[in-house]
C-alpha positions in Angstrom: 98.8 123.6 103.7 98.8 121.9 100.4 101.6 119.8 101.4 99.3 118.4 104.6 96.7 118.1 102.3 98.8 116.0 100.3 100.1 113.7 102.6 97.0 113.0 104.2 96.0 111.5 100.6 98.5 109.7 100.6 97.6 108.3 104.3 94.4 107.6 103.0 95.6 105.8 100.1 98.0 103.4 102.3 95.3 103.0 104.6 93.4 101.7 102.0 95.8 99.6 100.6 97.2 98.0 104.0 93.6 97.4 105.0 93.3 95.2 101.6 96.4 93.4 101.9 95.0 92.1 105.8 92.7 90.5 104.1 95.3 88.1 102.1 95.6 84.7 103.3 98.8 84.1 103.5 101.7 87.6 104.2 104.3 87.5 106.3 105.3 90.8 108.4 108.9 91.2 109.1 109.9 93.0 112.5 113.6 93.2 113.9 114.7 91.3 116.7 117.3 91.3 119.8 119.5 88.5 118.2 121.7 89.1 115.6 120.8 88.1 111.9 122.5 86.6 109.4 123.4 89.2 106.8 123.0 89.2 103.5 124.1 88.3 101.2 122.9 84.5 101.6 124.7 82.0 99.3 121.2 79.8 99.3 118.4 81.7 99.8 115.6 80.0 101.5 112.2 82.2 100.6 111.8 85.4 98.7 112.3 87.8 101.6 115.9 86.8 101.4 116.1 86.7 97.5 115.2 90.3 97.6 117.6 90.9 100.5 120.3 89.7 98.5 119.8 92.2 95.6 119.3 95.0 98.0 122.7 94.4 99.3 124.2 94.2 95.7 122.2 97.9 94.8 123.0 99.2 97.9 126.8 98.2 97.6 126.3 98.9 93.6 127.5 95.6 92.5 125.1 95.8 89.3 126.1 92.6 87.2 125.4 90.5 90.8 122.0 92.9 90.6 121.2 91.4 87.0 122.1 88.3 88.1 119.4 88.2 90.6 116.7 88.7 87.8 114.9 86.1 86.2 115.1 85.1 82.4 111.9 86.7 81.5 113.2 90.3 83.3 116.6 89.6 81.3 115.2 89.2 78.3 112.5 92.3 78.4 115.0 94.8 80.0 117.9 93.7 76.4 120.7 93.1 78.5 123.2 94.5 81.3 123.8 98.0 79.3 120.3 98.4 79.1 119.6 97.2 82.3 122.1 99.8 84.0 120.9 102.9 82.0 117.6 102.4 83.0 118.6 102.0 87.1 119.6 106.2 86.3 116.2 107.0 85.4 113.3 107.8 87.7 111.9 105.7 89.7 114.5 103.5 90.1 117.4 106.2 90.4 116.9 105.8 94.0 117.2 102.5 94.7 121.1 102.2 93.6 123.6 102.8 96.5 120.5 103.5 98.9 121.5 104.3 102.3 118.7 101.7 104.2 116.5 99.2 103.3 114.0 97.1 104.8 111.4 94.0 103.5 108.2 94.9 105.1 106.2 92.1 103.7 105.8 89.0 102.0 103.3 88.0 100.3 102.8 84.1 98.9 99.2 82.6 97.2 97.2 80.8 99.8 96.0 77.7 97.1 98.7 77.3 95.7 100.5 78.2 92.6 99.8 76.2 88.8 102.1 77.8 86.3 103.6 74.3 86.1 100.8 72.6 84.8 100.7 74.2 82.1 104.1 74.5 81.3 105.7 72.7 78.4 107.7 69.7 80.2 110.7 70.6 78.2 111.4 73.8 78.7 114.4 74.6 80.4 113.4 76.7 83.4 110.2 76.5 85.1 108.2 78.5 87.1 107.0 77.2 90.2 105.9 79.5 92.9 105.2 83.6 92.7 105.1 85.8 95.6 105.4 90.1 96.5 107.6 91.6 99.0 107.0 95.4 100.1 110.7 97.0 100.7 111.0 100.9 101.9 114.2 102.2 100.7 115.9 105.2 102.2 117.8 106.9 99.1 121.1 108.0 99.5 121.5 111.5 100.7 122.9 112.9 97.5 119.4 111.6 95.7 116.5 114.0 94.4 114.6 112.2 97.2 116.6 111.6 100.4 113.3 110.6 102.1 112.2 107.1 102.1 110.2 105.8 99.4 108.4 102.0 98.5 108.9 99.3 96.2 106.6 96.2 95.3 109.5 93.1 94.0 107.5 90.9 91.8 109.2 87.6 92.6 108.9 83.9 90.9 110.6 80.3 92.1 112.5 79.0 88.9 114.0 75.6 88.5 116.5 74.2 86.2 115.2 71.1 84.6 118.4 70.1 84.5 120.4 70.9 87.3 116.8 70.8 89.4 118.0 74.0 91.0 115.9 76.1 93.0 116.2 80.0 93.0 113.7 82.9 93.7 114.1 85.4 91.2 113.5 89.1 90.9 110.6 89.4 87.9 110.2 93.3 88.6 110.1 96.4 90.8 107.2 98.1 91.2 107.1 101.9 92.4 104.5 102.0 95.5 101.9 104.8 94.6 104.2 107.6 96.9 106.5 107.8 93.7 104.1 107.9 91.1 103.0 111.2 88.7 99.9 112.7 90.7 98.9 115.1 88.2 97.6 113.0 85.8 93.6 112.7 86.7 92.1 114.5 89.5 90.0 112.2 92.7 87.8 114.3 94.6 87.7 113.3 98.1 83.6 114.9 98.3 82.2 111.8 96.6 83.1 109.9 100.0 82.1 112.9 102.4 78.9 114.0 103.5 76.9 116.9 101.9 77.7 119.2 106.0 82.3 118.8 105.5 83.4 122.0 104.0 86.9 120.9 103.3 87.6 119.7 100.2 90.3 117.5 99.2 92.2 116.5 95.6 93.6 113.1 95.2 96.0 113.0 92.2 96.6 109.7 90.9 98.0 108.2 87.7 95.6 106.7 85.5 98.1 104.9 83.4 96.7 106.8 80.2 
């Protein structure tokens, strides 16, 4: 019973959250289709659906340096290099995402006026930043994982460009654990603020405060 309990939290919660994110101006929903994609990974990728498709394929195939590669400067620099960067990919949450069995971008999400990071950039800095954007992925763990069920992921994503070479490249800035793989048993929500004095049922929402 407390496992129903639980999900249906968790419902709520997405519910919630979806019904927020409809009210975005600009997302883009991603749905499969009777022709035949191109697969990743794309030697030029085009928007940050595909940029996030492309270091899918390299956790899914565990290619990790190609993984690191795919992160910006900024993520580079706070994760202290590859080692680094691979020790933490063993520790929850992101444990599941290496050699994952399926994945999916769900959504994409750009900024409707526009984005000015630029403009108040230094002019000689090396790499610029010039668009940002989010992408929802579900991830189906591997089998062998301490969650074989799927799970979700926010990838944070910025458009960078070489002043020098003028290159063009969305890059990975972080991952995000959706709330379903989050500690629950930090601070209590009780669902009878938002029920009427006659509903006898009562219902606990866990979630993590951060504190």
């Amino acid at each position: 019973m407390n496992t129903i309990l639980f999900r249906l939290a968790l419902d709520i919660v997405l519910l919630y959250t979806l019904s927020y994110i409809s009210l975005l101006p600009k997302c883009n929903a991603f749905s499969t289709s009777s022709a035949t994609p191109q697969q990743p990974p794309f030697q030029h990728p085009a928007s940050p659906e595909e940029a996030v498709q492309n270091q899918l394929h390299y956790y899914q195939t565990n290619q990790l340096k190609e993984v690191y590669n795919c992160c910006s400067p900024g993520n580079q620099e706070a994760t202290g290099g590859i080692d680094e960067f691979k020790r933490q990919l063993q520790i929850p949450p992101y444990d599941l995402i290496c050699q994952h069995d399926y994945s999916a971008v769900l959504l994409e999400l750009r900024p409707d006026s526009g984005f000015d990071k630029l403009s108040i950039q230094e002019e000689e800095e090396e790499d610029q930043i010039l668009d940002v954007a989010l992408c929802l992925v579900c991830i189906r763990p591997n089998r062998k994982a301490r969650r074989p069920f799927p799970v979700w992921y926010w990838w944070e994503m910025s458009l960078h460009r070489d002043t020098d070479s003028k290159k063009e490249q969305w890059l990975v800035d972080c991952i995000m654990p959706d709330f379903d793989d989050l500690d629950f048993e930090s601070k209590a929500l009780s669902i009878d603020d938002f029920m009427d004095d006659d509903d006898e049922d009562e219902l606990t929402i866990y979630w993590d405060m951060n504190e």
